[in-house]
C-alpha positions, 0 to 999 in steps of 0.5 A: 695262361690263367683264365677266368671263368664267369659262371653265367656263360661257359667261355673262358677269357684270358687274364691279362696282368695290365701293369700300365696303360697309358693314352697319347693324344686321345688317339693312342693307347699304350699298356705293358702287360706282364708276360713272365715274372720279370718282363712285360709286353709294351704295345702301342696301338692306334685307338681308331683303327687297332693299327699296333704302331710297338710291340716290344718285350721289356724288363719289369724292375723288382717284378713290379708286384706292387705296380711299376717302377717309377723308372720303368715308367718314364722309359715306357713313357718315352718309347711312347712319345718316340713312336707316336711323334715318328707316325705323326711326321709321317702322315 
């Protein structure tokens, strides 16, 4: 795992490759972090509580280098939307 350093405090944080992040409703966030060359992480967590409602590894078309594919995009898009709609049925 890649750390920066800030020179005026010791610790160490982890770098994380954000290749999107997204919000639903002013209530969700949904972010795909990089985990390897070709897969990322996508997550979908409940702004006010922290309650993670997805965590899934998906592919990144092309390694997303330059940012996401388009295609990737709307598949992350619409596992979003799925996962939010089925907790809001549910409460």
């Amino acid at each position: 795992m890649t750390h920066y350093t800030n020179t005026d405090n010791p610790i160490d944080f982890p770098k994380v490759d954000v290749i999107w992040e997204s919000r639903l409703d002013k209530k969700y966030s949904c972010s795909v972090t990089r985990i390897n060359k070709r897969g990322g992480n996508l997550r979908v967590v409940e702004i006010g509580t922290g309650r993670e409602l997805l965590n899934q590894d998906v592919g990144l078309m092309y390694g997303a280098q330059f940012g996401p594919d388009v295609e990737d995009v709307a598949k992350w898009q619409e596992s979003c939307v799925a996962v939010v709609d089925r907790d809001q049925k549910s409460l």
